[in-house]
N, C-alpha and C positions, 0 to 999 in steps of 0.2 A: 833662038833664045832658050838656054837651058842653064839648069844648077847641076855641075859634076861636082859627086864626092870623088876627093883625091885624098892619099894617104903615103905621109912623107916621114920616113924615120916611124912609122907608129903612131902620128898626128891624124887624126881623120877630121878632115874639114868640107865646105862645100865652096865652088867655085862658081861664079857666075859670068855667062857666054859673053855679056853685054859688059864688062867692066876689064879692060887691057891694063889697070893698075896694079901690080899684086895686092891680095885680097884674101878675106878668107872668114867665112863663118865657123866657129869651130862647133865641134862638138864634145860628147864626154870623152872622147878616145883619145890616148895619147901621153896623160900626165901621169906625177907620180904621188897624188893624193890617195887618198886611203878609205878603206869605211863608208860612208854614204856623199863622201867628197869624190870615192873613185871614178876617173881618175885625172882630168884635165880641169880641176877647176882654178879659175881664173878672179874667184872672188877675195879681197884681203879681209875683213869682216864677217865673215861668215861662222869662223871657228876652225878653221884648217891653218894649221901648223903652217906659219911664214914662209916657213924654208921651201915648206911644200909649193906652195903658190910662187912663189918667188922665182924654182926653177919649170914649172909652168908655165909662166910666164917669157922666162930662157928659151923654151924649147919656142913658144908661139915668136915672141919676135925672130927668130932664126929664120922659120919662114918668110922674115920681111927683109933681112938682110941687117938688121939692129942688132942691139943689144937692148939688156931688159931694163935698163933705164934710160933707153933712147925714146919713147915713145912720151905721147901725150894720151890724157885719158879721163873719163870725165865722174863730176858727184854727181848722179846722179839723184833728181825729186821730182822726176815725174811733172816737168815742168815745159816752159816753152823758150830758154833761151837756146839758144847758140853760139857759140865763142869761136869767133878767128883766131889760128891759135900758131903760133913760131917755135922755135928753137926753144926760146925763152920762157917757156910752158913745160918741158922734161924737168920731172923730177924719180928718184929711184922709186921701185914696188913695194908699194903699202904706205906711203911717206902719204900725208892726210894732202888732198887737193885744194887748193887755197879758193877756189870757186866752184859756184853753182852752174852745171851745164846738162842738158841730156842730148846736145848737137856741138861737134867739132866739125871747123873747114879750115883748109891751110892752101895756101901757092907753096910751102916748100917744100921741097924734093929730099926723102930718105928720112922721112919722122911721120910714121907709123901712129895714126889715129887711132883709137879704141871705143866702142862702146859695148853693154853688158845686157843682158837679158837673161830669163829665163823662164820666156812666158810673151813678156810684148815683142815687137815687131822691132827688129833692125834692120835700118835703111843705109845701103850705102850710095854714098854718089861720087860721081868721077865725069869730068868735062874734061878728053884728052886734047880739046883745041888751045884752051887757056891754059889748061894743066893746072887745077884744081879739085880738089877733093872733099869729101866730108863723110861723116858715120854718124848717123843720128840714130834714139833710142828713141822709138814710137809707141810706147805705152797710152793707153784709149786718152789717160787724161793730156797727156801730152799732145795726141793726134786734133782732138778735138779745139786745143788752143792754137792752134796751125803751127806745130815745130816744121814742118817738114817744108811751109813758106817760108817761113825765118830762114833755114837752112838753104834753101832757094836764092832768096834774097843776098846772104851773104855771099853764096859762091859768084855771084853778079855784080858784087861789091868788088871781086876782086877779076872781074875781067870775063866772066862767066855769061853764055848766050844761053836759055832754056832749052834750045833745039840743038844745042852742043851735049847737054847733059847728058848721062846714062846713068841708071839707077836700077838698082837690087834689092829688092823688096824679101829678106832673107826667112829660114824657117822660123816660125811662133806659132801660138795659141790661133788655131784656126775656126772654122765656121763651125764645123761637128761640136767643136769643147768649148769654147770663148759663149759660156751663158751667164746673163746678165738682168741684173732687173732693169726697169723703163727709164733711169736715167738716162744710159749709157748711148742708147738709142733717139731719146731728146738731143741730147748733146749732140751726135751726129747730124741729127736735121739741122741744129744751130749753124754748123760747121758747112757740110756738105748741100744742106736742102731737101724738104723731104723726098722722095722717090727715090732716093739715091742704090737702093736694094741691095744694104748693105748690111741689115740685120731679117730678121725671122722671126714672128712670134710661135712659140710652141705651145703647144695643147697646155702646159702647168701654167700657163701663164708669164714666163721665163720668154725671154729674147736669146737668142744667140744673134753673133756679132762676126762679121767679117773684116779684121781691123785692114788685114792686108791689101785687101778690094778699094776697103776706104780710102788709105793711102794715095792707092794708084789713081784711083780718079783725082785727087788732089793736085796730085802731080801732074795730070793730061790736062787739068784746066791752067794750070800755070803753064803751060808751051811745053813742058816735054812732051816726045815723039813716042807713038805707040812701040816703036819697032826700039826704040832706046830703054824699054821697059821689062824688067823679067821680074817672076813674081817666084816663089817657091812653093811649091804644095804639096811641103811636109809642114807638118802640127807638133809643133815639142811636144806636147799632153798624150797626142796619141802615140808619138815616136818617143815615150820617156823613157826609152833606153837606153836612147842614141844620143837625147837631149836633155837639158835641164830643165825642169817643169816644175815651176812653183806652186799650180795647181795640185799635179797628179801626190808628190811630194807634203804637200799641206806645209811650202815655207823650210824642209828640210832638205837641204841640198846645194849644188855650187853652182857657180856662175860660168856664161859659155861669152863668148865675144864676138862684134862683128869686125874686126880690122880692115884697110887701107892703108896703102903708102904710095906716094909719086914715087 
């Protein structure tokens, strides 16, 4: 189990051993945004010129074998739904998303799923038995309201066995930079249970948090398989060169993606 960075046409992305879907967490390399968007950002909101985003977005479904309005993609709020999502969910880049999701799962073949980060945790999942898929956006508050069950749940919904699954637990906000005050860590116990040794109190008083760790145990207690499990241990904050960091940034900056596609 390992994450390779591959780099295609100038696209630098990372690939994970455990997922035979094409895939791809991107990073900042590759687009043709400008300025403190330089240069793969993938955010429409943000304040980067359309056009910029727009062919961004070209270059990254290419990678999937789409076009840039063939894909689905989610609003993200940091929340706990997840949406099954068809053909019937493409709409073009930047076009306002008529629903709330921070989890997509699909059965269909050649519609490229999306979700956004730049800081929390993207997961993707891939069951090559049933041949479904999903890309969930695990931000703490999100993890803690169990998206990553829901997401679970629905790939089961459609034919999905847990010990089928494989999952990518992609680059974010890691244990060194992810500090937090005593909420985030309650919440966790709520979630997980305590001992789960998934945050750290430091000497200021301050927690640091291991969203990524969190996850995966989430995942090991719903049936997936250790060996179906890869984690990444790179840290957007400390890698914010490579990656977009909302942290390191203070909020200025663009969006990176986690894609899939059957």
């Amino acid at each position: 189990m390992a994450f390779t960075e591959m780099n295609k046409g100038g696209i630098v992305f990372m690939r994970s051993s455990v997922i035979d879907a094409k895939h791809a967490f991107t990073t900042r390399a590759g687009g043709v945004s400008t300025g403190i968007y330089a240069s793969l950002n993938l955010g429409s909101k943000v304040g980067d010129p359309q056009e910029n985003v727009a062919e961004n977005y070209t270059r990254v479904c290419a990678l999937m074998g789409a076009g840039p309005n063939d894909c689905v993609v989610t609003k993200q709020v940091h929340g706990s739904v997840v949406r099954v999502v068809s053909s019937a969910d493409k709409h073009p880049v930047g076009a306002e998303v008529p629903y709330e999701a921070d989890g997509l799962v699909t059965a269909e073949r050649g519609l490229p799923l999306f979700c956004f980060t730049a800081d929390c945790t993207p997961v993707l999942l891939h069951d090559p038995v049933a041949s479904v898929a999903a890309a969930v956006h695990c931000g703490w508050r999100g993890s803690v309201a169990d998206i990553i069950a829901n997401a679970v749940g629905k790939m089961c919904s459609l034919g999905s066995r847990p010990e089928d699954i494989r999952a990518a637990i992609g680059p974010s906000i890691s244990v060194c930079c992810f500090e937090t005050d005593a909420d985030v860590p309650e919440a966790i116990d709520r979630w997980l249970g305590p001992g789960s040794g998934t945050y750290y109190l430091k000497s200021n008083g301050k927690f640091v948090v291991d969203l990524k760790k969190a996850n995966a145990i989430r995942l090991l207690s719903l049936g997936l398989l250790s060996e179906h499990l890869d984690i990444s241990d790179e840290c957007t904050m400390c890698s914010h060169e490579k990656y977009w960091s909302h942290r390191y940034t203070r909020g200025k900056r663009g969006v990176q993606c986690a894609v899939i596609v059957l």
